[in-house]
N, CA, C and O of each residue as an XYZ file, in Angstrom:
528
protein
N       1.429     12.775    -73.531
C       1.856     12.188    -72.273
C       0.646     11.551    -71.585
O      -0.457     12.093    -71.515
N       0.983     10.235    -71.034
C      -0.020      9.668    -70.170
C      -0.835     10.418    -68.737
O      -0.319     11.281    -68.026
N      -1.955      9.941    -68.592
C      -2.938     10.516    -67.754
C      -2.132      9.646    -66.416
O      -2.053      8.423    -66.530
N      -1.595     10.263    -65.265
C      -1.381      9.411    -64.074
C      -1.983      9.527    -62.650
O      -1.731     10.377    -61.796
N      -2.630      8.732    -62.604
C      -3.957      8.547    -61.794
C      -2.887      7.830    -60.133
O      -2.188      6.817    -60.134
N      -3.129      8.769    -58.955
C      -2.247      8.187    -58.159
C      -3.309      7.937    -57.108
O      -3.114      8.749    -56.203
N      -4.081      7.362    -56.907
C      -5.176      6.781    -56.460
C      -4.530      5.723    -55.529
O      -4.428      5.969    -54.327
N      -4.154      4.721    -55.974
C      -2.866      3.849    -55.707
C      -2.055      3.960    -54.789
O      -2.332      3.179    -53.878
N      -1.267      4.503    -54.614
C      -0.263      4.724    -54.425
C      -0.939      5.451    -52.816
O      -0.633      4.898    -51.759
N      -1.764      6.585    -52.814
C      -2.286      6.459    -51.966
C      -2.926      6.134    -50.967
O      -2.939      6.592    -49.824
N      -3.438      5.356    -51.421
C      -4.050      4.326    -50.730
C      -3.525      3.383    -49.832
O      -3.897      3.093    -48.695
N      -2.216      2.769    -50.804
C      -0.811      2.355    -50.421
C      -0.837      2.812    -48.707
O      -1.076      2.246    -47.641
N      -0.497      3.979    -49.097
C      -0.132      4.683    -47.967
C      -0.774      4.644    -47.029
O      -0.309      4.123    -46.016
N      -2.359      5.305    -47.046
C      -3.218      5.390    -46.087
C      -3.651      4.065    -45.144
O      -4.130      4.107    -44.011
N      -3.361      2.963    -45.893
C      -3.410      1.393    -45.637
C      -2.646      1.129    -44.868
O      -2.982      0.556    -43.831
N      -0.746      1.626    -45.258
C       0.247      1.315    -44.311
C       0.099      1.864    -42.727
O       0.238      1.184    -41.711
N      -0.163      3.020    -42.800
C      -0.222      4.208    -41.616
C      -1.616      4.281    -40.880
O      -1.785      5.185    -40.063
N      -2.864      3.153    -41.191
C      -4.004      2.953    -40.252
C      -3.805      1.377    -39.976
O      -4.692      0.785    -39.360
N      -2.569      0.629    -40.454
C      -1.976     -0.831    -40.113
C      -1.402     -0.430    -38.672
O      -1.611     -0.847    -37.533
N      -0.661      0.470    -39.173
C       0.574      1.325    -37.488
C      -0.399      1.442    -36.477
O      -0.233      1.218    -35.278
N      -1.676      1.901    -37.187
C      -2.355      2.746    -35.631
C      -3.082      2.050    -35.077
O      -3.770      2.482    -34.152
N      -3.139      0.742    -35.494
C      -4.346     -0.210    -35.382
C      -4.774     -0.241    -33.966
O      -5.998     -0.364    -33.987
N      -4.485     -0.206    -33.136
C      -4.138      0.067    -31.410
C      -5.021      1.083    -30.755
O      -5.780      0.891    -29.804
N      -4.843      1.993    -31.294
C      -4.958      3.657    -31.064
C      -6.263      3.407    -30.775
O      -6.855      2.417    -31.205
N      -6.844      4.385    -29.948
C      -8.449      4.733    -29.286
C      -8.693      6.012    -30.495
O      -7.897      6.811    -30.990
N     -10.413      5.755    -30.736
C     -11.181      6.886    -31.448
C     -10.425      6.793    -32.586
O      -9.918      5.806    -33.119
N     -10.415      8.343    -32.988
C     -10.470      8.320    -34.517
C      -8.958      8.144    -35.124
O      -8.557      8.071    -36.286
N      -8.313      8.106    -33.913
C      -6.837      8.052    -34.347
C      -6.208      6.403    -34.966
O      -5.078      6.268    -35.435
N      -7.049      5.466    -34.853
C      -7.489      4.482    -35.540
C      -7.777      4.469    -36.726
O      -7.005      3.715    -37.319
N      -8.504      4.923    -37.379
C      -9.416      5.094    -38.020
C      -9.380      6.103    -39.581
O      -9.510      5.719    -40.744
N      -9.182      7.310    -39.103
C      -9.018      8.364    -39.907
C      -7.530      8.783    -40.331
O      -6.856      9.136    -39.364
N      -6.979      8.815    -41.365
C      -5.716      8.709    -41.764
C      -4.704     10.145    -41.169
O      -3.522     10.256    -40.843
N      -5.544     10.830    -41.219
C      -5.343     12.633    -40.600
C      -4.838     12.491    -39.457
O      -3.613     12.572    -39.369
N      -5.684     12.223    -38.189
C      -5.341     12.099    -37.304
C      -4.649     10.721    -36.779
O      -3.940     10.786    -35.775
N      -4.848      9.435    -37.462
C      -3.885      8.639    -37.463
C      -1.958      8.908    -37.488
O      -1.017      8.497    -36.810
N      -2.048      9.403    -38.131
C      -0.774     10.017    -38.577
C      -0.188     11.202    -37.736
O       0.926     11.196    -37.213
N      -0.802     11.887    -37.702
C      -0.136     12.858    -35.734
C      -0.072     12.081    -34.909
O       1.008     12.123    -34.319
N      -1.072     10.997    -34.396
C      -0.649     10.174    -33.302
C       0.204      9.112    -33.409
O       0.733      8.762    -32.354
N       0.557      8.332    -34.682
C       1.697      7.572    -35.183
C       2.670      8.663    -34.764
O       3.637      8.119    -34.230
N       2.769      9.652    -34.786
C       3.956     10.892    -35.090
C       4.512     11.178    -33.411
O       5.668     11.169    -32.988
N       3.153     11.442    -32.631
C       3.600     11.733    -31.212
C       3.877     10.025    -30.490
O       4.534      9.756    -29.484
N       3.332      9.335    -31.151
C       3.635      7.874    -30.106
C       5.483      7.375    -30.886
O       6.219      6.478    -30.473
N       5.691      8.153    -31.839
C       6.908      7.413    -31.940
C       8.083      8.934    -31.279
O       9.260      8.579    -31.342
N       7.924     10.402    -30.723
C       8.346     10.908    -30.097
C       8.228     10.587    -28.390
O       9.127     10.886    -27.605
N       7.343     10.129    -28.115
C       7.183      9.569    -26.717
C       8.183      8.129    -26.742
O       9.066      7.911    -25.913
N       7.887      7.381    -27.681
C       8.715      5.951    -27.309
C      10.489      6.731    -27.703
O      11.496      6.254    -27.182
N      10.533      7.568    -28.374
C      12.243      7.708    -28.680
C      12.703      8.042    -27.272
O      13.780      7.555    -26.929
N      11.947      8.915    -26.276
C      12.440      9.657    -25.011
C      11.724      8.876    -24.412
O      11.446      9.607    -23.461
N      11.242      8.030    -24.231
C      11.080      6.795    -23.097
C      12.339      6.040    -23.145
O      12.962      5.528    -22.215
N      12.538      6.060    -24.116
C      14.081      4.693    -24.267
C      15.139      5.170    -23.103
O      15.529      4.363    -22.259
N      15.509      6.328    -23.115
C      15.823      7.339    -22.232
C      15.103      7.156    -20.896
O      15.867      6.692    -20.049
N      14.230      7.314    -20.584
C      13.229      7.920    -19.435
C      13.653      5.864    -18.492
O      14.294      5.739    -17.448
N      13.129      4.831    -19.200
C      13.467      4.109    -19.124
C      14.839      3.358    -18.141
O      14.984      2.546    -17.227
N      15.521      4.095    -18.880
C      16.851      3.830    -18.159
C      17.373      4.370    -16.437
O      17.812      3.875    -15.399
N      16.851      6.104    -17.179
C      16.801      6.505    -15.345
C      15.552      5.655    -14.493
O      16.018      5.039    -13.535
N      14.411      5.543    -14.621
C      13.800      4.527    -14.149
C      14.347      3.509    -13.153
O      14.156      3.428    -11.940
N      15.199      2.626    -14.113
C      15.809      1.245    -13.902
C      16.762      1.523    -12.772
O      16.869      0.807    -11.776
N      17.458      2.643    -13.011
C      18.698      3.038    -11.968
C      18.068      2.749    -10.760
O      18.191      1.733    -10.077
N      17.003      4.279    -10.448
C      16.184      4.223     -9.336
C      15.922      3.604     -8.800
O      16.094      3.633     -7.581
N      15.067      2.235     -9.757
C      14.370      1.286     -8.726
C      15.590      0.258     -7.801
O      15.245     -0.351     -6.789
N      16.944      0.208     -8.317
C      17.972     -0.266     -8.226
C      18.382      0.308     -6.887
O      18.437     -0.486     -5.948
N      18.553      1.041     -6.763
C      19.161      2.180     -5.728
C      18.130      2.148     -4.848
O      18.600      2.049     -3.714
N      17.153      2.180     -4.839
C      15.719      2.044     -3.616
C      16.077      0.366     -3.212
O      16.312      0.083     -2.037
N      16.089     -0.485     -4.073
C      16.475     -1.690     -3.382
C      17.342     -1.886     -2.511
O      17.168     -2.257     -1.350
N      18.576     -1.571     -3.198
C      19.854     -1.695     -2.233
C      19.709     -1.228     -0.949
O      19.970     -1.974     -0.005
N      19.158      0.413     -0.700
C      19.009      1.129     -0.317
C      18.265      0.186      1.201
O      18.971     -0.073      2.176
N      17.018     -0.149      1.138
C      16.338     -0.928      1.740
C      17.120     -2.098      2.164
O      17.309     -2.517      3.306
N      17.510     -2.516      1.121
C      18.665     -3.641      1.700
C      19.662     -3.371      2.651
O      19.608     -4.037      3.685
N      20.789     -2.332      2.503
C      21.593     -2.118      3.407
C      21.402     -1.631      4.422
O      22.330     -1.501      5.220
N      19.943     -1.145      4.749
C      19.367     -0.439      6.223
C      18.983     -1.714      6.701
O      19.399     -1.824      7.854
N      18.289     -2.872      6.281
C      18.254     -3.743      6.894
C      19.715     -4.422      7.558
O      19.824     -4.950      8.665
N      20.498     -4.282      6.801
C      21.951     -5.129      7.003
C      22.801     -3.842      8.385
O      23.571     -4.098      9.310
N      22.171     -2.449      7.903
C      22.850     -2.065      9.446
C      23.413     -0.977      8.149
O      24.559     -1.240      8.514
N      23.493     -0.622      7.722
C      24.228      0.436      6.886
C      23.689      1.430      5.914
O      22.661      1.165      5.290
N      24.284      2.493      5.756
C      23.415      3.375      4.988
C      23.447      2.908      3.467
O      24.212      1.963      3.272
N      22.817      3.350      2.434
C      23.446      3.164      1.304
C      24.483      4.260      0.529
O      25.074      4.102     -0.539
N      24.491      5.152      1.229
C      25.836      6.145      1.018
C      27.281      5.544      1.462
O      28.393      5.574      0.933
N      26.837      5.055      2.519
C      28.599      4.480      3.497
C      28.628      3.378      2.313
O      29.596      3.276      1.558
N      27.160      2.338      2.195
C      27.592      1.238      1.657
C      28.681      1.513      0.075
O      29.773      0.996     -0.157
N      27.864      2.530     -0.831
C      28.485      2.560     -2.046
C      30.102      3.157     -1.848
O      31.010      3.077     -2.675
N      30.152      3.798     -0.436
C      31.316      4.787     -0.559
C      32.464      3.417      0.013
O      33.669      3.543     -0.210
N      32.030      2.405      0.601
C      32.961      1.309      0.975
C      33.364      0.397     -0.054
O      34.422     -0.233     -0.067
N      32.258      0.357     -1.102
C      32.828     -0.772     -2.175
C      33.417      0.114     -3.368
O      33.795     -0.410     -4.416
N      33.449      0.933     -3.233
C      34.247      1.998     -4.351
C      35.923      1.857     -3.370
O      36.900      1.488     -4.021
N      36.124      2.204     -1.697
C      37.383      2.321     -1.701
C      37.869      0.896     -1.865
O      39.054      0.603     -2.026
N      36.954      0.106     -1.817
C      37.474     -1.641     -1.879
C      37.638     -2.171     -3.504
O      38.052     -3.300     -3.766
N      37.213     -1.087     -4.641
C      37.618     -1.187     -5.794
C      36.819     -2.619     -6.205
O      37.273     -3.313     -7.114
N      35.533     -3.033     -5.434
C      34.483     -3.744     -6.099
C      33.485     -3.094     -7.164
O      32.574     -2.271     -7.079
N      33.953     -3.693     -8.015
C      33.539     -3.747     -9.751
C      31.839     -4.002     -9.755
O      31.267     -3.685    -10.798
N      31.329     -4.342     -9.071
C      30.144     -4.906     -9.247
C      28.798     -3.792     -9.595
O      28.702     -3.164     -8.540
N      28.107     -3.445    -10.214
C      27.127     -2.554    -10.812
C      25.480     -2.277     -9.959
O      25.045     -3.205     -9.276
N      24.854     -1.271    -10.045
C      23.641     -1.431     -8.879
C      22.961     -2.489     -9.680
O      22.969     -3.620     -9.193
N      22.470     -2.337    -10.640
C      21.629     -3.831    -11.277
C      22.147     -5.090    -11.029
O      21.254     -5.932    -10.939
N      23.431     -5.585    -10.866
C      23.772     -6.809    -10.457
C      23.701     -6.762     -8.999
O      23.380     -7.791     -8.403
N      24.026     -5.425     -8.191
C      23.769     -5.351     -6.882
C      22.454     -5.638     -6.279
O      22.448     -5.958     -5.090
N      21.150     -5.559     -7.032
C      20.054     -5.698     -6.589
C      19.359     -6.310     -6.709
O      18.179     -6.357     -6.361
N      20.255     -7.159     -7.468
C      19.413     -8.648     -8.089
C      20.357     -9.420     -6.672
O      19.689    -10.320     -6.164
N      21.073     -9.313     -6.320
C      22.028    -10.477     -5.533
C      21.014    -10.001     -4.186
O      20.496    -10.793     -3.398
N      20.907     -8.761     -4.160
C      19.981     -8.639     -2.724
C      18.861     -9.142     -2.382
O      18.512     -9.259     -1.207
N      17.961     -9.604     -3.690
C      16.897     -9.881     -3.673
C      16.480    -11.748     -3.979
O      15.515    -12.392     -3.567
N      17.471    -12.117     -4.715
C      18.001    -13.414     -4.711
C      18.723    -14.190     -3.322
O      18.165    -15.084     -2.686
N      19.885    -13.711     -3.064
C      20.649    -14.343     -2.657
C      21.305    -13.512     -1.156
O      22.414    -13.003     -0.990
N      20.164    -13.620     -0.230
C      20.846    -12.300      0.970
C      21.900    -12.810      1.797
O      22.600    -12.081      2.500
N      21.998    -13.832      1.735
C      23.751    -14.185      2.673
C      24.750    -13.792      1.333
O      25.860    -13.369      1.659
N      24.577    -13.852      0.393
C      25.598    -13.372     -0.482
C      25.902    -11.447     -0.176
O      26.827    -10.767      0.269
N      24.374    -11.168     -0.780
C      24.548     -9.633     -0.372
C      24.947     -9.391      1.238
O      25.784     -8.493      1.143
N      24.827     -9.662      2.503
C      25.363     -9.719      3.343
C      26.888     -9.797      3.575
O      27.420     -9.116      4.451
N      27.596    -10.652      2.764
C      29.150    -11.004      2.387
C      29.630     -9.475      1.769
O      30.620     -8.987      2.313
N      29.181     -8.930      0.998
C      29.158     -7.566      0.312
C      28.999     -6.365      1.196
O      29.730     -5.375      1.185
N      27.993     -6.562      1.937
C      27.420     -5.424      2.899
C      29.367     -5.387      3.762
O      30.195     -4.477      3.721
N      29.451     -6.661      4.382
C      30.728     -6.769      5.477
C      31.735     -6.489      4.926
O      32.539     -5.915      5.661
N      32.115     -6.680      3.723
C      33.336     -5.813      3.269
C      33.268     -4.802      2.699
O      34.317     -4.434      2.170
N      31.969     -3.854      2.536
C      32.009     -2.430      2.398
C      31.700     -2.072      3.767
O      32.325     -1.027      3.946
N      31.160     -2.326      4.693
C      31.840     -1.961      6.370
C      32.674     -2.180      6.255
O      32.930     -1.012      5.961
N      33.978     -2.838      6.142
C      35.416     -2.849      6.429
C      35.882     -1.912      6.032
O      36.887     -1.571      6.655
N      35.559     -1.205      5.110
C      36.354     -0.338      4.748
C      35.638      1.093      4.887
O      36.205      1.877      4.126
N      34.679      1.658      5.532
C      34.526      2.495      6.109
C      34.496      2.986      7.214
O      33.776      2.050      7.563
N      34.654      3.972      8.740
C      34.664      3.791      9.932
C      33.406      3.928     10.310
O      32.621      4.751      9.839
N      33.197      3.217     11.077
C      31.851      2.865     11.771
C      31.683      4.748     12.238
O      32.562      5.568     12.503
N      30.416      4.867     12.187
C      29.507      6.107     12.358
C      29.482      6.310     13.616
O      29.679      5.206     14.122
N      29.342      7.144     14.490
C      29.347      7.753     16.134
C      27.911      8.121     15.716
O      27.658      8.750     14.688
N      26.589      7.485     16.980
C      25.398      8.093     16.266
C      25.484      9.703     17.181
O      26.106      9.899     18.225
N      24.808     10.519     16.544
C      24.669     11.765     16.791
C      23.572     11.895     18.568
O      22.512     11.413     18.969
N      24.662     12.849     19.146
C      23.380     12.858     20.185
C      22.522     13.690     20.331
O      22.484     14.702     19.631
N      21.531     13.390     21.410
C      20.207     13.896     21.092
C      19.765     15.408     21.220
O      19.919     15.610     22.424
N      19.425     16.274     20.810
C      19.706     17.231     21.041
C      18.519     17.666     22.258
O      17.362     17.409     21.927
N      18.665     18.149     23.308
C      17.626     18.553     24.455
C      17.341     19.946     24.346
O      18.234     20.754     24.601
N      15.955     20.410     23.923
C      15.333     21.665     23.919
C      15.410     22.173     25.517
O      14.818     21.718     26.496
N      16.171     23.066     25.434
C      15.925     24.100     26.922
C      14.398     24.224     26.885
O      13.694     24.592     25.945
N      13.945     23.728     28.453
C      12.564     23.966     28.523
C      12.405     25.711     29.052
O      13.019     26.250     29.973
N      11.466     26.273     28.207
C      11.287     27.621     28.392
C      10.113     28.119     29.487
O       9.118     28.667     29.013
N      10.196     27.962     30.758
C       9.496     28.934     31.572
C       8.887     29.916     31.458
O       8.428     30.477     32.453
């Protein structure tokens, strides 16, 4: 039986997997050992970023609006709870692009989710008994 020399084949390898890391700081560049744990943890970080990502996007969505409808006079609780009973379809990412684009549009939006909630009684003030 033939002598099989896998020299090759290795190399192969070690070539493919310091191509991946080419990026990487120190030896994780460099050295195929530790190349290869950090190929290993940077592709567990990007799978749960894809994830992490998304709640992200919501957030920054919801802080916009949010800002938006206090300017317009409304909370963003009343606001979402008015275009839900008004059965407007419209999504926070399309919501916060129209706010930031187009504010007489988002304004048109703001007034018919006030329509359909009752205007708020503000709370009064509460006066500390002065203590003698």
């Amino acid at each position: 039986m033939p002598r099989v020399k896998r020299g090759v084949a290795s190399h192969k390898r070690h070539k493919k997997m310091l191509k991946a890391t080419k990026g990487f700081r120190g030896l994780r560049n460099r050295t195929f050992k530790q190349a290869k744990t950090a190929w290993m943890k940077a592709g567990e970080n990007e799978y749960r970023d894809r994830k992490v990502k998304k709640r992200v996007m919501r957030s920054l969505w919801i802080t916009r609006l949010s800002g938006s409808c206090r300017a317009a006079g409304i909370s963003y609780s009343r606001f979402i709870e008015g275009l839900t009973k008004k059965a407007v379809l419209l999504d926070r990412k399309v919501m916060s692009e129209i706010a930031l684009t187009n504010p007489e549009v988002f304004a048109k939006i703001v007034e018919v989710a006030k329509s359909a909630v009752p205007a708020v009684k503000p709370r009064a003030k509460r006066v500390a008994a002065a203590k003698v």
